[in-house]
C-alpha positions as CSV (number, residue, x, y, z in Angstrom):
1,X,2.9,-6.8,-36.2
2,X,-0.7,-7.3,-35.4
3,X,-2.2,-4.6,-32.9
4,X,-4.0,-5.9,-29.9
5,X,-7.1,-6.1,-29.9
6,X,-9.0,-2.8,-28.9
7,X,-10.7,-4.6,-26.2
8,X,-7.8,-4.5,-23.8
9,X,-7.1,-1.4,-24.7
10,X,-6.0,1.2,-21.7
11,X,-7.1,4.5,-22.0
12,X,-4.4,6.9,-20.7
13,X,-6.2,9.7,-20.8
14,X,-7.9,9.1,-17.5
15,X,-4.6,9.9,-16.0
16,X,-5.2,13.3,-17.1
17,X,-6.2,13.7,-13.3
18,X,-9.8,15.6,-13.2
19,X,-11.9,15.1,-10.6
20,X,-15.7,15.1,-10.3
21,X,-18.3,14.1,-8.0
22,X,-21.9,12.5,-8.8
23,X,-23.1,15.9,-7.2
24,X,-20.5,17.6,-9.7
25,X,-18.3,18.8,-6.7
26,X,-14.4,18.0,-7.2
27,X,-12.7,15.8,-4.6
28,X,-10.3,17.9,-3.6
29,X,-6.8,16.9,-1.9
30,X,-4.9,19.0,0.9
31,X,-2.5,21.2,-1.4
32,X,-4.2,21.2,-4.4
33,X,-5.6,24.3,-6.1
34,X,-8.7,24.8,-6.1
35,X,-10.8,23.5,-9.2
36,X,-12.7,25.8,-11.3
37,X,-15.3,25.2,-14.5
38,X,-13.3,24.4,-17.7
39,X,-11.8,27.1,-19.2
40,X,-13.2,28.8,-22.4
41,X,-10.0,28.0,-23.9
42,X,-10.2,23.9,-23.1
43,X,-14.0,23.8,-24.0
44,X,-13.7,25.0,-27.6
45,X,-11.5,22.5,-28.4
46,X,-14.4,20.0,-27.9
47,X,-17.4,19.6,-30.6
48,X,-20.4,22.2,-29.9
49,X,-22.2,19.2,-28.3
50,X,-19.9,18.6,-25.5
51,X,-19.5,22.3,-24.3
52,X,-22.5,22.3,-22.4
53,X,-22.2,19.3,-20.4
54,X,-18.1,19.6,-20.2
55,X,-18.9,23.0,-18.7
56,X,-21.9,22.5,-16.8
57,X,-20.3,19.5,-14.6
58,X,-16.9,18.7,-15.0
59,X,-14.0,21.0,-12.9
60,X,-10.2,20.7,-12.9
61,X,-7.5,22.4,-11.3
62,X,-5.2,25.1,-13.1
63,X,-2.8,22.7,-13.8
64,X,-5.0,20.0,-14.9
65,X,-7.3,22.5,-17.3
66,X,-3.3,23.2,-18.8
67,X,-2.7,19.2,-19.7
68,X,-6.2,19.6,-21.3
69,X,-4.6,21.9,-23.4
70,X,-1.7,19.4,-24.7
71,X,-3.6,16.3,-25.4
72,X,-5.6,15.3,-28.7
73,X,-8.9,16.5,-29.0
74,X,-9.4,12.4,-29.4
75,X,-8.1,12.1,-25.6
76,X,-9.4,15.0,-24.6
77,X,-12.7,13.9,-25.4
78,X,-12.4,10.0,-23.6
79,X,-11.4,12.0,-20.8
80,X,-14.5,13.8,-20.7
81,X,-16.6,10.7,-21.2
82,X,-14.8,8.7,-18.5
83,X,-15.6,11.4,-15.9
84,X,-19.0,12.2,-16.8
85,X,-20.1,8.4,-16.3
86,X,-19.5,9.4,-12.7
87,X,-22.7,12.2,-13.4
88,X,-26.4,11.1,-13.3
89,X,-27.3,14.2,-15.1
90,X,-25.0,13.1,-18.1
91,X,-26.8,10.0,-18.7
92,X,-28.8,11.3,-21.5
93,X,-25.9,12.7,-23.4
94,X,-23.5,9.9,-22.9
95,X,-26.0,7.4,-24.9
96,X,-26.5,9.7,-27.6
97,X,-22.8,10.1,-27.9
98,X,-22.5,6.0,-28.2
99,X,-24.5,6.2,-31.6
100,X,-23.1,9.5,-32.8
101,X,-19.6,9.9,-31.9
102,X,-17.3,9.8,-35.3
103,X,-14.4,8.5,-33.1
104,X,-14.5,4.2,-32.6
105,X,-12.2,5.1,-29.7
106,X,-14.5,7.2,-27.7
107,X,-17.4,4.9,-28.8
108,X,-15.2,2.6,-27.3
109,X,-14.3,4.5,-24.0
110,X,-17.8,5.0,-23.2
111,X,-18.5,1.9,-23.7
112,X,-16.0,0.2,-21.2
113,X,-16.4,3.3,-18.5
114,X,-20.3,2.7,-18.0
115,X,-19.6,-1.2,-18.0
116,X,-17.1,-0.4,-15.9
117,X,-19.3,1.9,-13.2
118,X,-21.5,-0.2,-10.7
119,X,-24.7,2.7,-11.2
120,X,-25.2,2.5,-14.7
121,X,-24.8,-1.4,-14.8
122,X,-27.2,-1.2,-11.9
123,X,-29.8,0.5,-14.5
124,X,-32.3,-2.0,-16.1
125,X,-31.7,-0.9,-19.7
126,X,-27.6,-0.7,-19.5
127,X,-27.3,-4.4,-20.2
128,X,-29.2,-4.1,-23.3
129,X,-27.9,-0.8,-24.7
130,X,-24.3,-2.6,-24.4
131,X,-25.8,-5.2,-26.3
132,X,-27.0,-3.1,-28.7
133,X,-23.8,-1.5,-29.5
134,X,-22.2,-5.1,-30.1
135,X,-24.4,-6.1,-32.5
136,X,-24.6,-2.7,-34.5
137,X,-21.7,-0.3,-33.8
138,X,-20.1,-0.1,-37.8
139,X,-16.7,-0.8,-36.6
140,X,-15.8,-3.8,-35.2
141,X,-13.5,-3.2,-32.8
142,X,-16.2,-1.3,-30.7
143,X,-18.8,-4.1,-31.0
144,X,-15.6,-6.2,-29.7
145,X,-15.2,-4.2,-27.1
146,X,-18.9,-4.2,-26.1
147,X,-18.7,-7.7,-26.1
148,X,-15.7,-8.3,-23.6
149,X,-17.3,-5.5,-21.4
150,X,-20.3,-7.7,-20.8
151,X,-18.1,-10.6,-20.8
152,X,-16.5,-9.3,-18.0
153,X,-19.4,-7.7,-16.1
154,X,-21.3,-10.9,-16.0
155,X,-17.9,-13.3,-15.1
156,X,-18.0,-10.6,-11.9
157,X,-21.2,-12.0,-11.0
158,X,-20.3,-15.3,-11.3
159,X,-17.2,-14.8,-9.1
160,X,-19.3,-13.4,-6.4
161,X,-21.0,-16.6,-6.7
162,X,-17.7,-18.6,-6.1
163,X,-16.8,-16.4,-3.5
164,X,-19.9,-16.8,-1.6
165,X,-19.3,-21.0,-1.7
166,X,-15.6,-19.9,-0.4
167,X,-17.1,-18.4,2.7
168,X,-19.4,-21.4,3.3
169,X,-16.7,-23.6,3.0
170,X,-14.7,-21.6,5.5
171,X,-17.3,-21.0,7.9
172,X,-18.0,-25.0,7.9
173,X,-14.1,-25.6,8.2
174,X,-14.1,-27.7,5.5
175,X,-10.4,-27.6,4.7
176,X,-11.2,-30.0,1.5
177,X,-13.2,-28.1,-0.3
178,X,-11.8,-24.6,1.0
179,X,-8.6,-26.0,-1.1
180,X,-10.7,-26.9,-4.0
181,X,-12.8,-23.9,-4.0
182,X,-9.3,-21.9,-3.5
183,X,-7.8,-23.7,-7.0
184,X,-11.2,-22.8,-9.1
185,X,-11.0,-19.0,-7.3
186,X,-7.6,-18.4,-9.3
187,X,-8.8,-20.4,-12.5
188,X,-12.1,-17.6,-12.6
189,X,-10.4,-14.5,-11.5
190,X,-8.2,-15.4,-15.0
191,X,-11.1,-15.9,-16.8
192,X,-12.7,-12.5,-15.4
193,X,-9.6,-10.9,-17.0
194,X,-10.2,-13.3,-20.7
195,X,-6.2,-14.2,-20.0
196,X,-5.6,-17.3,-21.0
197,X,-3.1,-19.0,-18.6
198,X,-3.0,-22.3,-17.9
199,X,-2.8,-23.4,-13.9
200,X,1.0,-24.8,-14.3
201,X,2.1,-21.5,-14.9
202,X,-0.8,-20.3,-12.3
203,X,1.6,-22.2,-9.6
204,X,4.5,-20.7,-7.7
205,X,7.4,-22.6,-8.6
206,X,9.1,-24.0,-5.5
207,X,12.0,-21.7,-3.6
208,X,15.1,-21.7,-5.8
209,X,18.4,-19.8,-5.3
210,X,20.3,-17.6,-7.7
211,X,23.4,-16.9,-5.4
212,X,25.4,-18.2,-2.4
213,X,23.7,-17.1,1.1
214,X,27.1,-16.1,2.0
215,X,28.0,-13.4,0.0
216,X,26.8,-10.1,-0.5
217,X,24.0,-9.1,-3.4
218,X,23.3,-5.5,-5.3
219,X,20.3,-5.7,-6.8
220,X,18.6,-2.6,-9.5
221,X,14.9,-2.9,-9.5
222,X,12.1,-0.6,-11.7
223,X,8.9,-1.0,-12.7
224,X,6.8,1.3,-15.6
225,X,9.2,1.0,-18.1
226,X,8.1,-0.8,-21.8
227,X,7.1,1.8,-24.2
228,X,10.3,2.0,-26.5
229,X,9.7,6.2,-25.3
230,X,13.6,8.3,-25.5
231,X,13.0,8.7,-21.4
232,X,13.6,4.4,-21.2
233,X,16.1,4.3,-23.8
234,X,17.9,7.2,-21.9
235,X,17.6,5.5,-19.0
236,X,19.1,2.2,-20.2
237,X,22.1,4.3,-20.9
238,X,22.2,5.3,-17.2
239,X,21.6,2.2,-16.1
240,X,24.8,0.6,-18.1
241,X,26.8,3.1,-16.8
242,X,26.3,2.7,-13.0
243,X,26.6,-1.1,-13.5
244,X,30.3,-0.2,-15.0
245,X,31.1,1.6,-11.3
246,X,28.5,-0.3,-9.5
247,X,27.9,-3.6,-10.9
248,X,24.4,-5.4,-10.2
249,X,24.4,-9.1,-9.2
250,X,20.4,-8.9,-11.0
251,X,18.1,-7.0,-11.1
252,X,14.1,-6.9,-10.7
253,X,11.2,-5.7,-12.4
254,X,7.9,-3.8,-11.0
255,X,5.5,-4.5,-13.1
256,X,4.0,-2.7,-16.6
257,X,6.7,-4.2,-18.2
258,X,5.5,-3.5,-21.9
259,X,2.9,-0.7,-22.4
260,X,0.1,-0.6,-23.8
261,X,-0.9,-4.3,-23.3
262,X,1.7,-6.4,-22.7
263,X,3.6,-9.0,-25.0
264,X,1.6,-10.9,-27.6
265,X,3.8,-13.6,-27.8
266,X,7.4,-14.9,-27.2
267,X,8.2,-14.5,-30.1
268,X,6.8,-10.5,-30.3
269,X,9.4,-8.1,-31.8
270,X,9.3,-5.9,-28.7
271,X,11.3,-8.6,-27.3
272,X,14.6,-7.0,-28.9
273,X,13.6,-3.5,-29.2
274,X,12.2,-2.9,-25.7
275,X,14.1,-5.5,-23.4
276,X,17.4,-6.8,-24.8
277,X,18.6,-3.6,-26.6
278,X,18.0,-1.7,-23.7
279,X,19.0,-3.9,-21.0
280,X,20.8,-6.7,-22.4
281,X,24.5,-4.8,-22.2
282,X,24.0,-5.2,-18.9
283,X,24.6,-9.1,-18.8
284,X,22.7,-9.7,-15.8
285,X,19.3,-11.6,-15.3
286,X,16.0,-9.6,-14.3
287,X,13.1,-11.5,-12.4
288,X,10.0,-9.7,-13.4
289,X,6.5,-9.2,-11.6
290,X,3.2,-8.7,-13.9
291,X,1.6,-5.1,-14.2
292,X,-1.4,-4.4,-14.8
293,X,-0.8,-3.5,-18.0
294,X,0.6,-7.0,-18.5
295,X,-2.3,-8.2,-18.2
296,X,-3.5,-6.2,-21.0
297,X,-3.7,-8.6,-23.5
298,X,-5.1,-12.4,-22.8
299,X,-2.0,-13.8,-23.8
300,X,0.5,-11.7,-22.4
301,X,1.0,-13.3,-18.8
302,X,1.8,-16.6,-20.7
303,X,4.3,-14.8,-23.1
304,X,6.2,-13.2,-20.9
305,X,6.4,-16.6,-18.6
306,X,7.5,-18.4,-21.8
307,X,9.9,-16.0,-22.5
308,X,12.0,-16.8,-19.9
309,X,12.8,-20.2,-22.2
310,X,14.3,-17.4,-24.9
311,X,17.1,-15.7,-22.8
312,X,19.1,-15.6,-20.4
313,X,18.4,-11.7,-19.3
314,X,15.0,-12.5,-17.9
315,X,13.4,-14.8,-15.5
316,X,9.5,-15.0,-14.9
317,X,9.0,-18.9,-13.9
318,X,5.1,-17.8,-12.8
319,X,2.7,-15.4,-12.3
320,X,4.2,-15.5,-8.1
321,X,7.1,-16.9,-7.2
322,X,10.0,-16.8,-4.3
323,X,13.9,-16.8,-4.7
324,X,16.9,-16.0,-2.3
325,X,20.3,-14.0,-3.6
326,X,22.9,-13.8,-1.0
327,X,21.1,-13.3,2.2
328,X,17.8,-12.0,0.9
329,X,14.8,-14.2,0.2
330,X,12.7,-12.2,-3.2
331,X,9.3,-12.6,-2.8
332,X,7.6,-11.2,-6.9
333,X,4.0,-11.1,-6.5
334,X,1.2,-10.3,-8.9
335,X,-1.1,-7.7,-7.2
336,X,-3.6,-7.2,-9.9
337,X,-6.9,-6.4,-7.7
338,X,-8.4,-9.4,-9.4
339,X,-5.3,-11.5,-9.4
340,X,-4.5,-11.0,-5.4
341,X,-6.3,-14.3,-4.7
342,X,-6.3,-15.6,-1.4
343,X,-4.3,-18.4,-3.0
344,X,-1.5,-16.5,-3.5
345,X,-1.9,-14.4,0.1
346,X,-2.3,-18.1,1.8
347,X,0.6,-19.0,-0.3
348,X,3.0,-15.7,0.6
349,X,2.0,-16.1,4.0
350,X,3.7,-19.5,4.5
351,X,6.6,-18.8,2.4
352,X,7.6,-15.2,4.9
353,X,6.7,-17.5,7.7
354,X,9.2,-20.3,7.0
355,X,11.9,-18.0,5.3
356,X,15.2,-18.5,7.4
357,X,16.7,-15.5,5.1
358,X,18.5,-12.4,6.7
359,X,16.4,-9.8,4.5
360,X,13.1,-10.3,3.2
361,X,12.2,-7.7,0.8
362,X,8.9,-8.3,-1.4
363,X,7.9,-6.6,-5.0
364,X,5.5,-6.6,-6.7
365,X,3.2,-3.4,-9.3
366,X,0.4,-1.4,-7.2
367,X,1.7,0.5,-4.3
368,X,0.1,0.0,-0.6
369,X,0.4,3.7,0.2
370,X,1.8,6.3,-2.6
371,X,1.5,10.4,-2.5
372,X,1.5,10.3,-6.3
373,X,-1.3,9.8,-8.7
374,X,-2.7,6.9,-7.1
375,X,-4.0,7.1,-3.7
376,X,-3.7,4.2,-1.1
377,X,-5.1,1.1,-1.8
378,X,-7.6,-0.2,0.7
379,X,-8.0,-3.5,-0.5
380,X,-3.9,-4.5,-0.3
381,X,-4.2,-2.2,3.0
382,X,-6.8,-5.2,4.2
383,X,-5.3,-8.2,2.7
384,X,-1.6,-7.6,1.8
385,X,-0.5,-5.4,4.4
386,X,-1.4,-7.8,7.5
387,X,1.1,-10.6,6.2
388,X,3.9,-8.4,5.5
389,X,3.8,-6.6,8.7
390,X,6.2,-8.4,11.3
391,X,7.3,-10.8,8.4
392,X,8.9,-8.4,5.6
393,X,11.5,-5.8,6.0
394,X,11.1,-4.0,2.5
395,X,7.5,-3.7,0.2
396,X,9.1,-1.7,-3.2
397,X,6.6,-1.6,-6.1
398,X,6.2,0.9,-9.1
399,X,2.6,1.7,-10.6
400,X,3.1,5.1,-9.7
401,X,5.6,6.6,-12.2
402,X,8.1,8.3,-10.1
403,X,10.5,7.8,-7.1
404,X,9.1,7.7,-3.3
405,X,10.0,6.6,-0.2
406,X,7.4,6.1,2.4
407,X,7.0,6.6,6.5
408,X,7.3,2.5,7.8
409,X,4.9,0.2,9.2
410,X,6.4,-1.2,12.5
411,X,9.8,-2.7,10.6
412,X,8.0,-2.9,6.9
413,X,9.9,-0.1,4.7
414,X,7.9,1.2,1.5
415,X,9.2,2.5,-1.8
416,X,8.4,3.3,-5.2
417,X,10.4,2.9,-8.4
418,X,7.9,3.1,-11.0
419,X,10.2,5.6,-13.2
420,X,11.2,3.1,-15.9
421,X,10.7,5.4,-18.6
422,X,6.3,5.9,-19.5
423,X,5.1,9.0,-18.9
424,X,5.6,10.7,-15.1
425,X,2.9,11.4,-13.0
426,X,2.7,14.1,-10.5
427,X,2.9,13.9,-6.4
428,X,0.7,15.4,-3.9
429,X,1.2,16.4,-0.4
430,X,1.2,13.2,1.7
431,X,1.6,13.0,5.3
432,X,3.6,9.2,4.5
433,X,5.7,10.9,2.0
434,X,9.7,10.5,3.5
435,X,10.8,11.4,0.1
436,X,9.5,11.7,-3.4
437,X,10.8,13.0,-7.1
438,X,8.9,13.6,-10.3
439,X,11.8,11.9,-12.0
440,X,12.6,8.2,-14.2
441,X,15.0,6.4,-12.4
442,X,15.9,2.9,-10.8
443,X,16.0,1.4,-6.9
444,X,19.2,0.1,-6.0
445,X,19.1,-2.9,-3.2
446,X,22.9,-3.6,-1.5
447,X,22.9,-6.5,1.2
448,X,25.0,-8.5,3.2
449,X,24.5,-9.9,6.7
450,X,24.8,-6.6,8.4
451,X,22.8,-4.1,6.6
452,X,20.4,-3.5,3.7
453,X,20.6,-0.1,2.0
454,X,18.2,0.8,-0.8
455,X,18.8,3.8,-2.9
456,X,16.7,6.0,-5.3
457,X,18.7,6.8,-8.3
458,X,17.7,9.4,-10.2
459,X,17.8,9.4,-14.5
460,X,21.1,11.4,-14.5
461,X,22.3,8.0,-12.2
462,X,22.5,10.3,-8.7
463,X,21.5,9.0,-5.8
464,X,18.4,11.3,-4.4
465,X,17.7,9.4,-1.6
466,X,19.4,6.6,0.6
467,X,17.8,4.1,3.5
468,X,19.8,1.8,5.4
469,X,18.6,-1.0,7.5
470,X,20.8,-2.4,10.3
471,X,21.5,-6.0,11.5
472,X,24.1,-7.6,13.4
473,X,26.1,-9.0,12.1
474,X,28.5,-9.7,8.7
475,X,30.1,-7.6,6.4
476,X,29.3,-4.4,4.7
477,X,28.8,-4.2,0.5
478,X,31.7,-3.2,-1.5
């Protein structure tokens, strides 16, 4: 199968976790160790010309400077390039490294994490030395990726543009051309990303539902889990075995669905090998959300849509959607930064409002608040968290790849299942953190009129952790 292209390519390195300042101080959290220079041991295992600017500005923690140790010297060294974008003083170096680096995917990293960084594209001659690179970098998947990194830097601009007409529109209260602008706002935040997906599968698909209103539902939910790694075929096997004591009515996904850039295509052999092997046995259908890494590739969000055509063990009518089972109304979101369009908020708003179901529980990829490797998000904080509060009872997401539950806000519980099966992440100290587990595993969601209950299951299929919500009313779940 053809690789996608390296412009969409996700760098995992960054996930290493180093931290550095533009004044070369770390950003240290409560708990952490305190960072320290690199290590003798992790700077000789970058070229001579790196040592001096690796040591000079970048620090790590202990335990970071030890995952140094483990990764490529390829990795290790787009991990050093990422961070010191973030360095003034590291200017100089970082452009000689764009002509001289033998890797294309450090060439490459570079490239993306200054078009990427609001200073250097801020510089007069950035735009230019980008340009540069895309018309004379030997291979050509850097000069591709050169290209889409201005493409995307200057659709930003353009997008500011539209939103600035948005906010005249509103501020005019003309409803008109606030719905017009509103349409075009989704069609350019797509083309930001180069996806190409068309505005019919842009549109929620009207409420439908999947089981009687009457009846109780238990529902398995993960996100984080597409990379064909032992941890998400061992977890499939856990998975098929609680269903066998505990059967699952459906299930729902949280987003990165298929690592590193989504699907291709329908018809993409990962299909088999990375859905219906693994979770096929089970028998039961799975409505998915987008990750970011589904977004990866500019066809992916339209593949994995179309898929749903293909099977009966997944469902994905749109990019956003709303469905009831039993006496919960499923509210799958896509909460890509550049994909939360006010659209979709205006739409989600209406839809909670309206919603006569018991439970309302809403999923989607990127977590609100999280003690694990991502902090809290400010932007959902502003836009997301407003509409859920006094509307939802349950916001479960993944993104972060572990287990977590969080302190509520008001009646609006928080978790995390983001342990699929990629590559764990590490938690922090965190004054919202109820519970949390370095560990793959699965959400379990049990409802009836009375009560909701959501479990954290760990990868040996033991509960961890259990939260019940209380109604009046109805029956309890087998």
């Amino acid at each position: 199968m053809k690789s996608p292209r390296i412009a969409a390519l996700v760098v995992a390195a960054v996930l290493i976790g180093a931290q550095v300042g533009g004044d070369a101080r770390p950003q240290s959290r409560a708990g952490d160790a305190k960072p320290d220079t690199l290590s003798e041991a992790v700077l000789k295992r970058l070229p001579m010309d790196w040592r001096a600017p690796a040591g000079k500005h970048i620090r790590a923690t202990p335990a970071e400077q030890q995952r140094f140790l483990t990764v490529s010297e390829e990795t290790l060294r787009q991990t050093i390039a990422r961070l010191l974008v973030r360095v003034p003083a590291a200017d100089p170096f970082l452009k000689t490294q764009l002509g001289n680096d033998s890797s294309p995917l450090v060439r490459t990293t570079i490239t993306q994490a200054i078009a990427a960084d609001a200073r250097w594209m801020s510089l007069a001659d950035t735009a230019g030395m980008i340009e540069n690179i895309a018309g004379t970098d030997p291979d050509p998947k850097v000069s591709l990726a050169a290209l889409e990194a201005l493409r995307r830097w200057r659709m930003r601009r353009l997008t500011e543009l539209l939103n600035e007409r948005i906010a005249a529109a509103r501020r005019t209260n003309d409803a008109p051309a606030l719905d017009r602008l509103l349409d075009e706002q989704e069609r350019w935040l797509s083309l930001e990303r180069g996806t190409m997906l068309p505005a019919f599968m842009r549109a929620p698909v009207p409420l439908f539902t999947v089981l009687p209103t009457d009846r109780p539902v238990r529902v398995v939910a993960f996100g984080d889990f597409g990379t064909g790694s032992a941890a998400q075929q061992s977890l499939g096997r856990t998975l098929a075995a609680y269903h066998k004591t505990h059967p699952f009515d459906l299930g729902i996904t949280l987003g990165d669905n298929f690592y590193s850039v989504g699907m291709e295509s329908p018809a993409d052999l990962r299909w088999k090998t990375q859905w219906e092997d693994v979770y096929g046995p089970l028998g039961v259908a799975f409505y998915a959300a987008l990750g970011n890494h589904d977004w990866g590739h500019p066809d992916s969000p339209a593949a994995e849509i179309l898929y749903s055509q293909k099977t009966s063990t997944w469902r994905m009518p749109s990019a956003y959607y709303t469905f009831s089972a039993g006496p919960v109304q499923f509210f799958a979101l896509d909460t890509q930064s550049v994909a939360l369009s006010e659209k979709q908020l205006q739409w989600l708003e209406a839809e909670l409002s309206r919603s006569q179901a018991r439970w309302k529980v809403v999923y989607g990829h990127h977590p609100i608040y999280s003690g694990g490797a991502y902090e809290d998000r400010p932007d959902l904080i502003a836009k997301l968290l407003p509409i859920l509060v006094h509307r939802a009872d349950i916001y479960i997401c993944g993104h972060d790849h572990n287990l977590q539950a969080l302190r509520p806000e008001g009646n609006l519980r928080f978790y995390i299942a983001g342990g699929g099966g990629a590559n764990l992440y590490d938690l922090r100290p965190y004054e919202r953190s109820v519970f949390s587990s370095r560990s793959n595993g699965f959400a379990v969601l049990e409802a009836d009129a009375a009560q909701l209950t959501v479990s954290l299951v760990d990868s040996t299929g033991t509960p961890v952790y259990t939260d019940t919500l209380k109604k009046d009313g109805g029956t309890k779940v087998d």
